[in-house]
Backbone as ProteinMPNN parsed JSONL, in Angstrom:
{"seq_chain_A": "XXXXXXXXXXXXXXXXXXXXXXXXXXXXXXXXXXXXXXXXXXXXXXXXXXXXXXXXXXXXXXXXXXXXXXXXXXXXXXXXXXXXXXXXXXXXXXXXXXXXXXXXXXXXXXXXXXXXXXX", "coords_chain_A": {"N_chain_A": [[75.288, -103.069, 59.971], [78.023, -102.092, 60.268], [79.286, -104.828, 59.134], [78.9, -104.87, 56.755], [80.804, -103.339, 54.994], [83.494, -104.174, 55.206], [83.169, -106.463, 53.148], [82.488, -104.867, 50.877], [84.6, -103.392, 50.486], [86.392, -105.729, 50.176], [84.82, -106.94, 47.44], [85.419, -105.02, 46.107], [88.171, -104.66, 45.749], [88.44, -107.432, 44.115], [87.696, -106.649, 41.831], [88.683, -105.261, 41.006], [91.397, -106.367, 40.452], [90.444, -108.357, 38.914], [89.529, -106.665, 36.854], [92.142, -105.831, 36.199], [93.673, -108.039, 35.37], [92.514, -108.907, 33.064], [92.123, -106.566, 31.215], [95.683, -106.494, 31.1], [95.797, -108.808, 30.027], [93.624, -108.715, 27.659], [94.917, -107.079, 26.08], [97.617, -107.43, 25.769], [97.849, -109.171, 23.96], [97.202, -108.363, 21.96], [99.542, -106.69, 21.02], [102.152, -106.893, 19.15], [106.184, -107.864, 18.471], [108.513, -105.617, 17.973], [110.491, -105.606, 15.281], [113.35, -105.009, 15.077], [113.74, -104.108, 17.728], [114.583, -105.178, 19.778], [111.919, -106.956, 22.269], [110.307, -104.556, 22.219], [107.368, -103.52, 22.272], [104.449, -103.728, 19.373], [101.894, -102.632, 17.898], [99.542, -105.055, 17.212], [97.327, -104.452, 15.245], [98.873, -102.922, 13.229], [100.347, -101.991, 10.202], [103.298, -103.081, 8.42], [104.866, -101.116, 6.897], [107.721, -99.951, 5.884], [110.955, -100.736, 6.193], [114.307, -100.889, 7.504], [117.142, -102.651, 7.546], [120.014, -101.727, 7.525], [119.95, -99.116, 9.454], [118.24, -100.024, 11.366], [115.85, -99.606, 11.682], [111.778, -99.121, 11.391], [108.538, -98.447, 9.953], [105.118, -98.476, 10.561], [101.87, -98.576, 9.125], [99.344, -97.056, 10.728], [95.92, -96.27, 11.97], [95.392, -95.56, 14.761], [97.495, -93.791, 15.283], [98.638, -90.293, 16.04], [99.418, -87.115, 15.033], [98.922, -84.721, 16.34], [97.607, -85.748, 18.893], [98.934, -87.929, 19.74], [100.597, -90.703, 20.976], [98.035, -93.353, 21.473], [96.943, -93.809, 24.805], [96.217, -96.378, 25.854], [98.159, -98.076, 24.15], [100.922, -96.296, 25.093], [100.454, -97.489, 27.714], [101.161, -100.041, 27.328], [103.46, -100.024, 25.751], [104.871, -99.188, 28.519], [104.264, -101.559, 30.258], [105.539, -103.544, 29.177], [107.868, -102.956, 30.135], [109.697, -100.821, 29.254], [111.185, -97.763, 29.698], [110.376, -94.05, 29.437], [112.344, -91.948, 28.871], [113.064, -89.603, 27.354], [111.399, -86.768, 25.677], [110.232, -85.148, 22.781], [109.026, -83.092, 20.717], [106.924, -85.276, 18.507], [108.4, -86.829, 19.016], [109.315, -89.869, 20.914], [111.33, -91.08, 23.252], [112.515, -94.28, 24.287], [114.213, -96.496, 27.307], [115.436, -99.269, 27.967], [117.19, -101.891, 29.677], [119.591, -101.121, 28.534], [119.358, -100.539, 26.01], [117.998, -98.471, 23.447], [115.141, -96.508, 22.037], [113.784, -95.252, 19.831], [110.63, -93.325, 19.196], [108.134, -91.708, 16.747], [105.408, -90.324, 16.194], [102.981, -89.697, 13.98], [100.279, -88.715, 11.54], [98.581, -91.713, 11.187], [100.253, -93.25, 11.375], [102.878, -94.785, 12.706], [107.083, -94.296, 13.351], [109.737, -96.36, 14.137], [112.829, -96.338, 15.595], [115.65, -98.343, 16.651], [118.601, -98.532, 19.053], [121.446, -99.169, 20.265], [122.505, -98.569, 23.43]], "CA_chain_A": [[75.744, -102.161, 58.936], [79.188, -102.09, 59.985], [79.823, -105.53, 59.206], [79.216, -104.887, 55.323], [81.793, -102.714, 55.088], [84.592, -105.123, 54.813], [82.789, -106.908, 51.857], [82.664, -103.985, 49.853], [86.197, -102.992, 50.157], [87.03, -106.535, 49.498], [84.654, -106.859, 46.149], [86.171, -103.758, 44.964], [89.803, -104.847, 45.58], [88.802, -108.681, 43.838], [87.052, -106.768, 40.938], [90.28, -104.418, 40.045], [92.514, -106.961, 40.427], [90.301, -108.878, 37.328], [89.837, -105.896, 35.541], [93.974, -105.719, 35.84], [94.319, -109.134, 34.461], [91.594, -109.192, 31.884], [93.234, -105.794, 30.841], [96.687, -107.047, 30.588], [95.68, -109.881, 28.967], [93.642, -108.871, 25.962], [95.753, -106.023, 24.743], [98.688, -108.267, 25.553], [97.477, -110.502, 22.836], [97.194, -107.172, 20.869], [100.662, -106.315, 20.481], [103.67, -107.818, 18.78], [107.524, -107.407, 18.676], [109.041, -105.15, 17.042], [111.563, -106.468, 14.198], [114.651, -104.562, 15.235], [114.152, -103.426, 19.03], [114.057, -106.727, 21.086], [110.914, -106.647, 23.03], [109.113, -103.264, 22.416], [105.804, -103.709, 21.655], [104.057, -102.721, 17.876], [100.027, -103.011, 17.662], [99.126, -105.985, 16.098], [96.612, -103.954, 13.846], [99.726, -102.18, 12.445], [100.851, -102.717, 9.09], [104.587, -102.567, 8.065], [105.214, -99.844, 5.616], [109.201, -99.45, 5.421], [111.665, -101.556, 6.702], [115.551, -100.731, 7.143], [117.994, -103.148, 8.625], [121.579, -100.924, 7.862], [119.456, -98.047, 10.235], [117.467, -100.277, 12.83], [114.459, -98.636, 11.262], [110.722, -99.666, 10.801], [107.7, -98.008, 9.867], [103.81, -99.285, 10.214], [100.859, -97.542, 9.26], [98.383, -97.685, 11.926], [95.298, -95.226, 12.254], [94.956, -94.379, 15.977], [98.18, -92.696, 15.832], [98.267, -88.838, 15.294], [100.837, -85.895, 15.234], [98.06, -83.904, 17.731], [97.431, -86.292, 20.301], [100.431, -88.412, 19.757], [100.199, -92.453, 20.4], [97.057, -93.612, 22.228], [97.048, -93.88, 25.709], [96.332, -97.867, 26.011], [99.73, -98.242, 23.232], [101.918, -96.331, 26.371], [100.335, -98.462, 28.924], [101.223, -101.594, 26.97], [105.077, -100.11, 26.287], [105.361, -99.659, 30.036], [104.283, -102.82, 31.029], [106.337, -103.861, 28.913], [109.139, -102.287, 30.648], [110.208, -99.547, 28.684], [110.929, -96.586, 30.256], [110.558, -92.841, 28.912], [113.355, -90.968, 28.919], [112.978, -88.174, 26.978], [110.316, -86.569, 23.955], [110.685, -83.783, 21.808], [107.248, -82.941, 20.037], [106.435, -85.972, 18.474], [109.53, -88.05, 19.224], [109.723, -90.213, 21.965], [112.483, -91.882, 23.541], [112.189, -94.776, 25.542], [115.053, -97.135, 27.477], [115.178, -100.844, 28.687], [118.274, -102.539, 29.365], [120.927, -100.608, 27.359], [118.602, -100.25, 24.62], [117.09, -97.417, 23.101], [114.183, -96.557, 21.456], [113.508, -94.134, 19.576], [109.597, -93.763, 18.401], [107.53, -90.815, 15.558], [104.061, -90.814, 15.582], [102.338, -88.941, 12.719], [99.263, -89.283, 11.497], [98.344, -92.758, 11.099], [101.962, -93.323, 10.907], [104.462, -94.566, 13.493], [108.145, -95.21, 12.969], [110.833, -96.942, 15.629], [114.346, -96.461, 15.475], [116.134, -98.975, 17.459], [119.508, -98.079, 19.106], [121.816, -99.844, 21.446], [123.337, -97.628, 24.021]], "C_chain_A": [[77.268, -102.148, 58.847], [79.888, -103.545, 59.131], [79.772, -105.958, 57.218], [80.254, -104.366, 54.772], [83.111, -103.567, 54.412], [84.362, -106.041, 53.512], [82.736, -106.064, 51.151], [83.809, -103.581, 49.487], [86.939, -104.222, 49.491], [86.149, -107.323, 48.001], [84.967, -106.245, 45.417], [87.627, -103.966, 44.772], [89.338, -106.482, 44.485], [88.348, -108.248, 42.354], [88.012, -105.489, 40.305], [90.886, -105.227, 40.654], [92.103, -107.961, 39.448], [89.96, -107.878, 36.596], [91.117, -105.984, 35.092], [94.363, -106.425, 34.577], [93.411, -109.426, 33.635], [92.041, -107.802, 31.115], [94.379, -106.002, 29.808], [96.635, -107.963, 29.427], [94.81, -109.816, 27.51], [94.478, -107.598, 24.969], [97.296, -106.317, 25.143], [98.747, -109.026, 24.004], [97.443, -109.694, 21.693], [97.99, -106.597, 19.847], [101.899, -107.145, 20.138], [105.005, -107.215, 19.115], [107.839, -106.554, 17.858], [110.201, -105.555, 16.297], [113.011, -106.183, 14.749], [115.104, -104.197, 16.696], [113.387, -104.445, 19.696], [113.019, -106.592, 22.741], [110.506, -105.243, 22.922], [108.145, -103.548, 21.403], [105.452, -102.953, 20.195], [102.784, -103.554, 18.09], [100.077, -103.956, 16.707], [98.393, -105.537, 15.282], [97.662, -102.953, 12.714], [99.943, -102.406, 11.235], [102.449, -102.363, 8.9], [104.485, -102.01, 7.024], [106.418, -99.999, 4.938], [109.997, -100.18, 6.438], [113.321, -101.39, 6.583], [116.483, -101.362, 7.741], [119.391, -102.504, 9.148], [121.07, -100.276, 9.185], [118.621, -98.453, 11.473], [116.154, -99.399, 12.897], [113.274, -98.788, 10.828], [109.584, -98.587, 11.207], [106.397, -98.897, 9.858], [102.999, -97.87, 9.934], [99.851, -98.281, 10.115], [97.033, -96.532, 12.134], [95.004, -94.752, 13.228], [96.184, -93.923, 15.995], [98.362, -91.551, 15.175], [99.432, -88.33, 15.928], [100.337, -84.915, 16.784], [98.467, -84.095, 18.908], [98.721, -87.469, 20.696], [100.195, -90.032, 19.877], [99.137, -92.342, 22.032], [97.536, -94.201, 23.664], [97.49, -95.502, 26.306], [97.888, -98.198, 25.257], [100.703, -97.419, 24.368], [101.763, -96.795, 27.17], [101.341, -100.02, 28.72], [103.024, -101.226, 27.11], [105.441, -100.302, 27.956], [105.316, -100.738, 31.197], [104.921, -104.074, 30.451], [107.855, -103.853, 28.779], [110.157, -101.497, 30.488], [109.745, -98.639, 29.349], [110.739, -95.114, 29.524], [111.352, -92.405, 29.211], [113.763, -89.419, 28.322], [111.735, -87.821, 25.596], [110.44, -84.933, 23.759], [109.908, -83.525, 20.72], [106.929, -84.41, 19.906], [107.106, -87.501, 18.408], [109.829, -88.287, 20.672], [110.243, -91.155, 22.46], [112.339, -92.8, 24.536], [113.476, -95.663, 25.798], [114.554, -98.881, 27.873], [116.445, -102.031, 28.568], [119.345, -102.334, 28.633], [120.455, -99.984, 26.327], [117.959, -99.162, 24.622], [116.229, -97.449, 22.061], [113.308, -95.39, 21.05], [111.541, -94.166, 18.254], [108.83, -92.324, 18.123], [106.105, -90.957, 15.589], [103.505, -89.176, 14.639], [100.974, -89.318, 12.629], [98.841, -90.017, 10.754], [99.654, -93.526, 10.472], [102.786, -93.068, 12.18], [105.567, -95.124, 12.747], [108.521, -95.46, 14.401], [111.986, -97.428, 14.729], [114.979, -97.412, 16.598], [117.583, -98.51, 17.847], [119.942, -99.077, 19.699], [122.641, -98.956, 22.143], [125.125, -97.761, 24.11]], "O_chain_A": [[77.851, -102.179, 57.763], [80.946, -103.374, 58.524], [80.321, -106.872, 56.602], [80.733, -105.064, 53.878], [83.516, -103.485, 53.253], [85.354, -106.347, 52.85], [83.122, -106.598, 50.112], [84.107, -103.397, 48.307], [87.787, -104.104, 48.606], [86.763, -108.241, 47.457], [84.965, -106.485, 44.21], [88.237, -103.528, 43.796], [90.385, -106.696, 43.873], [88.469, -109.126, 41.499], [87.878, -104.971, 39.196], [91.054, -104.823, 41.805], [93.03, -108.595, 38.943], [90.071, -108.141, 35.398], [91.39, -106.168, 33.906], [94.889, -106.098, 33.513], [93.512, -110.62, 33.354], [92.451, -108.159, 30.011], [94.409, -105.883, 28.583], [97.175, -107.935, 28.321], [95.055, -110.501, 26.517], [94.575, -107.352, 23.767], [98.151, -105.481, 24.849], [99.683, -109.273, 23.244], [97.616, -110.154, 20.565], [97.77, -106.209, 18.7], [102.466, -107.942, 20.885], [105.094, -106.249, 19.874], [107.35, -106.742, 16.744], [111.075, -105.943, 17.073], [113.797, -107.124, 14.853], [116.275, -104.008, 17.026], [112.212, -104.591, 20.033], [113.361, -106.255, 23.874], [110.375, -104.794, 24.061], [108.151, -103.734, 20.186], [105.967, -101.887, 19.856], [102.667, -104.748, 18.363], [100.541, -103.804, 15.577], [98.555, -106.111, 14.205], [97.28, -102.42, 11.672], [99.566, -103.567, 11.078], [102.789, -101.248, 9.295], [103.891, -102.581, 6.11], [106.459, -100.157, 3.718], [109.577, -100.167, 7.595], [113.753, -101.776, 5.497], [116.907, -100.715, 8.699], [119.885, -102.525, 10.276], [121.622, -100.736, 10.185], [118.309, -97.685, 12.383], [115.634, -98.756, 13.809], [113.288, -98.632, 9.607], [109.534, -97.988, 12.282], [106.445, -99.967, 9.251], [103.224, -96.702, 10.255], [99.578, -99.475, 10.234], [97.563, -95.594, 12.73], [94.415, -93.671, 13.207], [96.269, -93.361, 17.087], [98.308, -91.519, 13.946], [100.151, -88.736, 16.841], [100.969, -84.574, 17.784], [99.144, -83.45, 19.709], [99.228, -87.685, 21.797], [99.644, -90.615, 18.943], [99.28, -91.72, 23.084], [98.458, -95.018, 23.681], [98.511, -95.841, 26.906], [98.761, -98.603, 26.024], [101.591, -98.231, 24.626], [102.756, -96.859, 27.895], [101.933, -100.743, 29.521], [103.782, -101.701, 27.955], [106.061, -101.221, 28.491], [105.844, -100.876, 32.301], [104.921, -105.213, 30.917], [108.678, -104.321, 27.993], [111.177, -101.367, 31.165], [108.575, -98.427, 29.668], [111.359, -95.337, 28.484], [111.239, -92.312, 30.433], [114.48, -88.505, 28.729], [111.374, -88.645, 24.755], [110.671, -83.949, 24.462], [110.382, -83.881, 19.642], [106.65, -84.989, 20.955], [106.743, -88.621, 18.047], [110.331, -87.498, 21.472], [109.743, -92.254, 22.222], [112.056, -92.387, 25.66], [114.117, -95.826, 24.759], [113.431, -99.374, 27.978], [116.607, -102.828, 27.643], [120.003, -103.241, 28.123], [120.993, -99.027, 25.77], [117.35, -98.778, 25.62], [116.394, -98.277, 21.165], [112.439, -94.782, 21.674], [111.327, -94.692, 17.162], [108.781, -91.607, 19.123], [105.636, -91.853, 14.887], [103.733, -87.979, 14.816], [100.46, -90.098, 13.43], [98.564, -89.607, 9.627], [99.868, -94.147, 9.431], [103.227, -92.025, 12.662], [105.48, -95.989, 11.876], [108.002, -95.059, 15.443], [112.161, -98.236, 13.818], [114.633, -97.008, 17.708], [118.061, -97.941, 16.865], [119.17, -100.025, 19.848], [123.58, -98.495, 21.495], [125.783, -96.875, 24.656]]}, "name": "protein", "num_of_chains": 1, "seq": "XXXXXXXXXXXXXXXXXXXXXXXXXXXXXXXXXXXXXXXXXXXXXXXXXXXXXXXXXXXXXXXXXXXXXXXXXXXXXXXXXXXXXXXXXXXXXXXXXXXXXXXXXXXXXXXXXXXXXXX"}
């Protein structure tokens, strides 16, 4: 009995470490760049709406995001593994960093924008 033990701990460590990378990898494939803020992620099911280059300013419409619940859970996994940090939010504005850069992102409902900054 004892000697199962060690196989279970190590099917459970070999079978989250391919959930991880089967994970990563299809909602990698999910998300694109954003136009104005070099490397932060935008849902590939997004659509562009509004586009401003003077302002570093783009809109998509997208339907899982809401004013309520704010942007879907999996869409902040993907920013942060994409190495944006949070830094600050203020109802439905939230600020993220990465390298100098800022990032300023709106969700509404079925409606994000992203402001791009450079610090």
């Amino acid at each position: 009995m004892e000697e199962k033990q060690p196989f279970k701990i190590r099917y459970l460590f070999i079978t989250l470490i391919a959930f991880i990378i089967v994970f990563t990898f299809y909602y990698g494939q999910t998300f694109e760049e954003a136009i104005y803020s070099d490397g932060f992620p935008v849902p590939g099911q997004a659509k562009v709406f509004k586009v401003s280059s003077e302002k570093r300013f783009e809109s998509y419409t997208w339907k899982p995001a809401s004013e309520e619940n704010g942007l879907p859970i999996r869409y902040k996994l993907m920013i942060r593994l994409s190495g944006w940090k949070k830094i600050d939010q203020i109802s439905t504005l939230i600020t993220y960093e990465k390298n100098g850069m800022k990032v300023d992102i709106v969700s509404q409902k079925d409606y994000i924008g992203i402001y791009g900054q450079k610090d």
